[in-house]
C-alpha positions as CSV (number, residue, x, y, z in Angstrom):
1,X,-26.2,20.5,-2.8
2,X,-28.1,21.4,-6.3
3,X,-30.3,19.4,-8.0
4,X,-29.3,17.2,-11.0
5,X,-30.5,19.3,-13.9
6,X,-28.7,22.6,-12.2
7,X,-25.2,20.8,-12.2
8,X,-25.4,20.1,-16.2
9,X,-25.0,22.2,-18.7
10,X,-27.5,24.4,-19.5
11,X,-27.0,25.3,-23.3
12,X,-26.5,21.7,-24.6
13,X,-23.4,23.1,-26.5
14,X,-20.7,20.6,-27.0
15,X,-17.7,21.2,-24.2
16,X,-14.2,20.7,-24.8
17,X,-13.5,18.9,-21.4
18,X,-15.0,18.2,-18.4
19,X,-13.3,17.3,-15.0
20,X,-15.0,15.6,-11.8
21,X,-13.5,15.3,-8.8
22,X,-15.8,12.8,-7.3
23,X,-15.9,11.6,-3.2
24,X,-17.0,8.0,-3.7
25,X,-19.3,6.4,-0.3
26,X,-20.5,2.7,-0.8
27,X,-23.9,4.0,-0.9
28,X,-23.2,7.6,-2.9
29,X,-21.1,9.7,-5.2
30,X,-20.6,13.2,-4.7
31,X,-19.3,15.2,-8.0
32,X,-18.0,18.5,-8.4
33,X,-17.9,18.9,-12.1
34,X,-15.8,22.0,-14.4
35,X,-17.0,22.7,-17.7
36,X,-13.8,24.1,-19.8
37,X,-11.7,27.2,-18.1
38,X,-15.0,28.1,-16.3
39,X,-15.4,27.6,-11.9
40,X,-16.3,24.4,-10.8
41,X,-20.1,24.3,-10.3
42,X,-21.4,23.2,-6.9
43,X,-21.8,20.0,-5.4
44,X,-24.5,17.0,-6.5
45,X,-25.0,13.7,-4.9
46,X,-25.7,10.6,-6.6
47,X,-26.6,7.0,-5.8
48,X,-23.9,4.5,-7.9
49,X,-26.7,4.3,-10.7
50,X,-27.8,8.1,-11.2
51,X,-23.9,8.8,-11.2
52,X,-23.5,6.6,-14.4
53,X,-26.7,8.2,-16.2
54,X,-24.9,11.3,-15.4
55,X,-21.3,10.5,-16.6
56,X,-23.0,9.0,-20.0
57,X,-24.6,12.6,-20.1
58,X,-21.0,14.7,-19.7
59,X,-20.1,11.8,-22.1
60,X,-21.9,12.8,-25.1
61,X,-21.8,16.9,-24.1
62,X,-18.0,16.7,-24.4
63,X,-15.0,15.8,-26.4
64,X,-13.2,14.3,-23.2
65,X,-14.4,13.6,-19.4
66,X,-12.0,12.9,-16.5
67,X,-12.2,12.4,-13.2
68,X,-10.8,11.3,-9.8
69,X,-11.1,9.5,-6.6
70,X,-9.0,8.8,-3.8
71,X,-8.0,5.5,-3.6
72,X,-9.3,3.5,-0.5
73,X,-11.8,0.8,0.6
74,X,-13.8,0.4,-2.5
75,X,-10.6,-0.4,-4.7
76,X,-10.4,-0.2,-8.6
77,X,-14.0,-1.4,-9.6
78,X,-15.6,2.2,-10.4
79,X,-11.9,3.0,-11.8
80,X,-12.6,0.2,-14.3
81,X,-16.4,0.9,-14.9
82,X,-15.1,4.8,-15.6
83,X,-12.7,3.5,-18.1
84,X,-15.0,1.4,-19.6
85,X,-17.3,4.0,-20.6
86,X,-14.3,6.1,-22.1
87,X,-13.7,8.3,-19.1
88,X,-10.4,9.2,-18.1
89,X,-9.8,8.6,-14.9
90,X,-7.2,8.8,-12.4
91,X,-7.3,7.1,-9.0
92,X,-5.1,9.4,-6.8
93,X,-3.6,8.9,-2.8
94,X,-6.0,10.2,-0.2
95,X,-5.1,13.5,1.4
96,X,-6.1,16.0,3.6
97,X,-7.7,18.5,1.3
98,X,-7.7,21.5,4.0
99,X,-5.2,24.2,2.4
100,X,-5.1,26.5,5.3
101,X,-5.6,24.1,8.6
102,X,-9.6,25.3,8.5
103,X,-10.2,21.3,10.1
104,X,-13.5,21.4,8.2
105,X,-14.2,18.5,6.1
106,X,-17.2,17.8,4.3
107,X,-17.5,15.7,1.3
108,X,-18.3,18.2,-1.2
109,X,-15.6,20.5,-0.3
110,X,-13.8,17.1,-0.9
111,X,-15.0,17.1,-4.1
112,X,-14.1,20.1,-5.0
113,X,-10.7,20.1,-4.1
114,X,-10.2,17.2,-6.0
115,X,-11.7,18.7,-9.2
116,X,-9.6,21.7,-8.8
117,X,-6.6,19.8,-8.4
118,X,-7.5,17.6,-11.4
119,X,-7.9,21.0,-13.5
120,X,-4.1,21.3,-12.2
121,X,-3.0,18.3,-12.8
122,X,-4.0,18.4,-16.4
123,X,-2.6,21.9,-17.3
124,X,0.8,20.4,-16.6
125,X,1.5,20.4,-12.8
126,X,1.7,17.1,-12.3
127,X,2.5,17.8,-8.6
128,X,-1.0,18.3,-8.0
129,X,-2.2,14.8,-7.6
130,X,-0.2,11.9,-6.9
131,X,-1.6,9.5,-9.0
132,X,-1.7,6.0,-7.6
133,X,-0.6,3.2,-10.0
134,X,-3.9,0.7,-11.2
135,X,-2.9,-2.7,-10.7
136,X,-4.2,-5.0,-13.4
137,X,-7.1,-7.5,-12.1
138,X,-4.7,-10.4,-12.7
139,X,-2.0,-8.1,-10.2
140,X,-4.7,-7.6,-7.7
141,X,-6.0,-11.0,-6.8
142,X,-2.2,-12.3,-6.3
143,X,-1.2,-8.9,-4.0
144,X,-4.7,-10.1,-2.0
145,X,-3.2,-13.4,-1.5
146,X,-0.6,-12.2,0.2
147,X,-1.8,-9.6,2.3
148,X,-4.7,-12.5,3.2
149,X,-1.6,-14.4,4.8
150,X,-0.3,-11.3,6.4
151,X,-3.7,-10.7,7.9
152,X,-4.3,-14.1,9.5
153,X,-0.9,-14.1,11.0
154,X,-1.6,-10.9,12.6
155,X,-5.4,-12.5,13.7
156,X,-3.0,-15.6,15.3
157,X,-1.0,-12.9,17.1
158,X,-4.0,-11.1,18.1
159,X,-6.3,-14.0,19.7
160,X,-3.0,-15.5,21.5
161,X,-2.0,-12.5,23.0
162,X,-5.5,-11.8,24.3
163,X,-5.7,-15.7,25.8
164,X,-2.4,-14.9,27.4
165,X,-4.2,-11.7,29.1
166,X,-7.3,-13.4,30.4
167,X,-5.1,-15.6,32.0
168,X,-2.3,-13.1,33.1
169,X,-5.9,-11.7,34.9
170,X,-6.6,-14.8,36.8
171,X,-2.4,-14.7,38.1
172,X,-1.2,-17.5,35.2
173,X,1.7,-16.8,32.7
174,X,1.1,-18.9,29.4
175,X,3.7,-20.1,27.0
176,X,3.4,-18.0,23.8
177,X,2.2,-21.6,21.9
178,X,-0.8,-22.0,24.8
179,X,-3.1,-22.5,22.1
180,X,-1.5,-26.0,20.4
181,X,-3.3,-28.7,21.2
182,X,-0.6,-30.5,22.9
183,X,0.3,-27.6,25.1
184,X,-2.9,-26.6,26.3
185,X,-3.7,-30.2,27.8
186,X,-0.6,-29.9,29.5
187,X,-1.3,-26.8,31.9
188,X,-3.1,-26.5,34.8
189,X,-5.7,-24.1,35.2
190,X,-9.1,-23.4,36.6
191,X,-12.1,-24.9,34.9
192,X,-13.5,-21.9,33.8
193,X,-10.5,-20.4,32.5
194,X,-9.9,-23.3,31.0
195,X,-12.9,-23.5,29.0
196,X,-12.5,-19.8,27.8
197,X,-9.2,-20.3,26.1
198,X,-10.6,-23.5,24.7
199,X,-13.1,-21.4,22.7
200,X,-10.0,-19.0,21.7
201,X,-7.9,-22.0,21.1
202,X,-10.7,-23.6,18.2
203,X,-10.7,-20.4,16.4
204,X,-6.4,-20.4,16.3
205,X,-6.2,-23.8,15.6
206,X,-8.5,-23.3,12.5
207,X,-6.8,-19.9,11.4
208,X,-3.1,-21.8,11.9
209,X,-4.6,-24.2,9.9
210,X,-5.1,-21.7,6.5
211,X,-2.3,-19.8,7.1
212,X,-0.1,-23.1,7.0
213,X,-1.7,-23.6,3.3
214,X,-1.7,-20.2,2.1
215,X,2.1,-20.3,3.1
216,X,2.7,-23.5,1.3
217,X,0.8,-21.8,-1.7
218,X,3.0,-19.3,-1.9
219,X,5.9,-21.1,-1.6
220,X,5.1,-23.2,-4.0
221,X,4.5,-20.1,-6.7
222,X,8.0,-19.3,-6.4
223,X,10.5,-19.6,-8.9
224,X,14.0,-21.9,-8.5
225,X,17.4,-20.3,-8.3
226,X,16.5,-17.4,-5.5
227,X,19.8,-15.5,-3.8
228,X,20.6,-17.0,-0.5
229,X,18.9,-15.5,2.5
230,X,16.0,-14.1,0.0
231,X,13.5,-17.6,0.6
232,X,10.7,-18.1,-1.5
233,X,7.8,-16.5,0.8
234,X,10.0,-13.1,1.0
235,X,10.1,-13.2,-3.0
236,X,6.8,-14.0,-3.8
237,X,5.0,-11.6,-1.6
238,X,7.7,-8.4,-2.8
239,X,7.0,-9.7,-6.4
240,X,3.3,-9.7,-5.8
241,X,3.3,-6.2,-4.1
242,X,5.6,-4.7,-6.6
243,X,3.5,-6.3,-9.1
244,X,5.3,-4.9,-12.4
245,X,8.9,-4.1,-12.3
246,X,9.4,-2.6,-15.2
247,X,6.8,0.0,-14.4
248,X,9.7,1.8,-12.7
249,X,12.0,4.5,-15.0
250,X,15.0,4.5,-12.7
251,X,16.2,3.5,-9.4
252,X,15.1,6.8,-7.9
253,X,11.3,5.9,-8.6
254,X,12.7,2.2,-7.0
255,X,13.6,4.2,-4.0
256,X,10.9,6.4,-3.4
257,X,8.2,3.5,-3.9
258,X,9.7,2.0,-1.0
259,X,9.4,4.8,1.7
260,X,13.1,4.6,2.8
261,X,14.3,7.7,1.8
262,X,15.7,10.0,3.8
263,X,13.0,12.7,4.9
264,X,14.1,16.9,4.0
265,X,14.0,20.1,5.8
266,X,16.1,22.6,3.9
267,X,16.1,25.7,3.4
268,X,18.8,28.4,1.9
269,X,21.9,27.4,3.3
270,X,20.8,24.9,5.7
271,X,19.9,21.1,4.7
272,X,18.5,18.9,7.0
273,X,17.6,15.2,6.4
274,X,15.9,13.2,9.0
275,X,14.2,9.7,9.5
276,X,12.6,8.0,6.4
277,X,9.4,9.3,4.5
278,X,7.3,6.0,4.8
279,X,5.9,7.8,1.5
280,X,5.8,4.2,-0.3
281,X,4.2,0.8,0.3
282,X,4.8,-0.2,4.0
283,X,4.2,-3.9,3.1
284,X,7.6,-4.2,0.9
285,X,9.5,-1.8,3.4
286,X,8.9,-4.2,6.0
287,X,10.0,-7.1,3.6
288,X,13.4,-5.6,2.5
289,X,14.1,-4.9,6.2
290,X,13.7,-8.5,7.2
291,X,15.8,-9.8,3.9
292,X,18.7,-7.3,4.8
293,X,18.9,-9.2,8.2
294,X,19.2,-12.3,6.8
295,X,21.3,-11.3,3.8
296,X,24.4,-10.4,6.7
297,X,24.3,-14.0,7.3
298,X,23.9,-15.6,3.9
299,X,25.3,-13.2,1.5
300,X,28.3,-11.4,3.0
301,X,29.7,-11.1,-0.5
302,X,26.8,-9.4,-1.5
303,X,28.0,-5.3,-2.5
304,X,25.8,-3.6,-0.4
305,X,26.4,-6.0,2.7
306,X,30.4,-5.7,2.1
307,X,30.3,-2.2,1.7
308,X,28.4,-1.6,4.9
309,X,30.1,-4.7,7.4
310,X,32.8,-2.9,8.7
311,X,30.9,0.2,10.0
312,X,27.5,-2.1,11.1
313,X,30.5,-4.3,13.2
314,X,32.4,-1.1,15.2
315,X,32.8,-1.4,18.4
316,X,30.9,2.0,19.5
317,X,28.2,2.6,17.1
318,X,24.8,3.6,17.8
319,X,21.5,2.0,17.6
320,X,20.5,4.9,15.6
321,X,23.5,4.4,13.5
322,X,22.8,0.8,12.8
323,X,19.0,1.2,11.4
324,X,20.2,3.8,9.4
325,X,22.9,1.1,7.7
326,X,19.9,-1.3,7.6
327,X,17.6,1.3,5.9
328,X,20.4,2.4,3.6
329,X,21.1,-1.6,2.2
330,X,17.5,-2.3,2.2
331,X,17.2,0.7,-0.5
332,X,19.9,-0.6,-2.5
333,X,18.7,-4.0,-2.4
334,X,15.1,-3.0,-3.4
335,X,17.5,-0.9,-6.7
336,X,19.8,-4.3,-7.3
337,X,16.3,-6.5,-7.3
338,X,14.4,-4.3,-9.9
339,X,18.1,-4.2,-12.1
340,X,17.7,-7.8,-11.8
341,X,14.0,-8.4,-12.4
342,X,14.6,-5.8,-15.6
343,X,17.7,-7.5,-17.2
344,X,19.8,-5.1,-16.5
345,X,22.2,-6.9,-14.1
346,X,22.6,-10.4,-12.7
347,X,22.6,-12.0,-9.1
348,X,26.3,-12.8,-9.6
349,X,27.5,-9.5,-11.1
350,X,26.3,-8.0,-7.2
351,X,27.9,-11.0,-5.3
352,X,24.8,-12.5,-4.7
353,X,24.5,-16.3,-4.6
354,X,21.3,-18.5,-5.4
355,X,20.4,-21.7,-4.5
């Protein structure tokens, strides 16, 4: 690491552009800052308020500053500040940043590999960085709705399964619903047991209690007229992870933000494709998996369900076979629902009937 004054520019002339690639802690900043065409400098570390005396330096020595971080626990809020002060930044997906397999990581050769590939990334290869989309603060607080609901239902699963264990200990099989109130009173257990899953049992009862209204919230957000087998829940959580559909150019960038496409190994005369990427958002692939289920039963005029029945109902196909059917529709629905969300096609014109 350098001091402060050794990482900025000497000369005081005016640069052209300056890059950081900056490894953001809650308590520090490392930056790895190139001046121009000229190799990065070394390493500096900052607290969160020497780092903005700093960029308001590289600020007023240059005729542009960016920078980037990797996206992760501390969200958009220094994205924002960055912006704010007129630097262009670019929040990008984490990595590892080892080249060659050295499995040495350190944050300043963090840094620095971001900087360099910012330095790319700017001279055109936009392959350098994959740049993660911002969400608008508006976006952002409805997504965290959602995944709030999605994180208390997995808490329920979690605390009943582990009440089912302490009792699977003692030689007693719970129902999966031990924890209602009406059920619990019902069984008959030792006293001590008994008093352990009522401590577990308070804490569900409560969390059921929130995730019943955050459900009904959500519900309630929803707009009228949704296709059959597409319920409000499963619409208003995709529409609040997607966030923006017109964001997307074609139904290729549809595709690929969902993780189901087809993984590749190819090479000359040989192309292999295997099992899906999970390169996207996990939270809508999950989502257009469930729909497609229900879809078979509610929508079998639907185009991609009809064109897909009769091979999804032989008599002698394959598990594998079958998830690759239900991967394949839930990529054309996630296409047919951004078409629809764009105006560039109707529910009716793909078969698909609303409430």
């Amino acid at each position: 690491m350098t001091s402060t004054n050794d990482i900025q520019t000497e000369t005081g002339a005016r640069a052209g552009v300056i890059k950081l690639g900056l490894d953001v802690h809650a308590s520090s900043i490392v930056v790895v800052r190139q001046v121009d065409a000229q190799a990065s400098q070394p390493a500096q570390k900052f607290t969160p308020e020497q780092f903005f005396v700093f960029v308001r330096k590289q600020l007023s020595r240059a005729g542009a500053v960016h920078s980037c971080y990797e996206a992760g626990p501390f969200g958009y809020v220094l994205h924002r500040q960055l912006e704010a002060l007129g630097v262009r930044n670019l929040v990008v997906r984490p990595r590892d940043w080892s080249n060659y397999g050295e499995r040495v990581k350190t944050d300043s050769r963090d840094a620095a590999a971001l900087c360099s590939c910012l330095d790319r990334y700017l001279a055109g290869n936009h392959g350098a960085l994959a740049v993660v989309r911002v969400p608008s603060e508006t976006e952002e607080a409805a997504r965290a709705l959602g995944r709030q609901r999605q994180a208390l239902a997995s808490e329920r699963v979690r605390l009943t399964l582990q009440g089912k264990s302490a009792a699977l200990l003692r030689g007693y099989t719970l129902p999966k619903d031990w924890w209602e109130p009406k059920v619990l009173v019902t069984l008959e257990l030792p006293a001590d047991l008994l008093a352990q899953l009522q401590t577990w049992q308070r804490v569900l009862v409560s969390i059921d209690a929130e995730l019943q209204a955050l459900t009904v919230r959500l519900q309630q957000a929803a707009p009228t007229g949704l296709p059959l087998g597409l319920g409000p829940m499963t619409w208003e959580l995709l529409q609040r992870e997607v966030g923006d559909w017109h964001r997307f150019r074609n139904r290729r960038q549809v595709a690929s933000y969902t993780g189901l496409c087809p993984s590749e190994h190819s090479s000359g005369q040989s192309r292999l494709q295997g099992s899906i990427n999970r390169h996207g958002n996990p939270r809508v692939r999950h989502l257009l998996i469930e729909a497609v289920w229900r879809l078979f039963k509610f929508q079998p005029h639907y185009r991609a369900i009809a064109k897909w029945t009769p091979a999804l109902t032989a008599l002698k196909i394959s598990g594998a076979r079958k998830k690759k059917i239900i991967v394949a529709i839930a990529r054309q629905l996630a296409v047919d629902l951004w078409r629809i969300a764009t105006g560039r096609t109707t529910a009716a014109a793909l078969g698909l009937e609303t409430n």
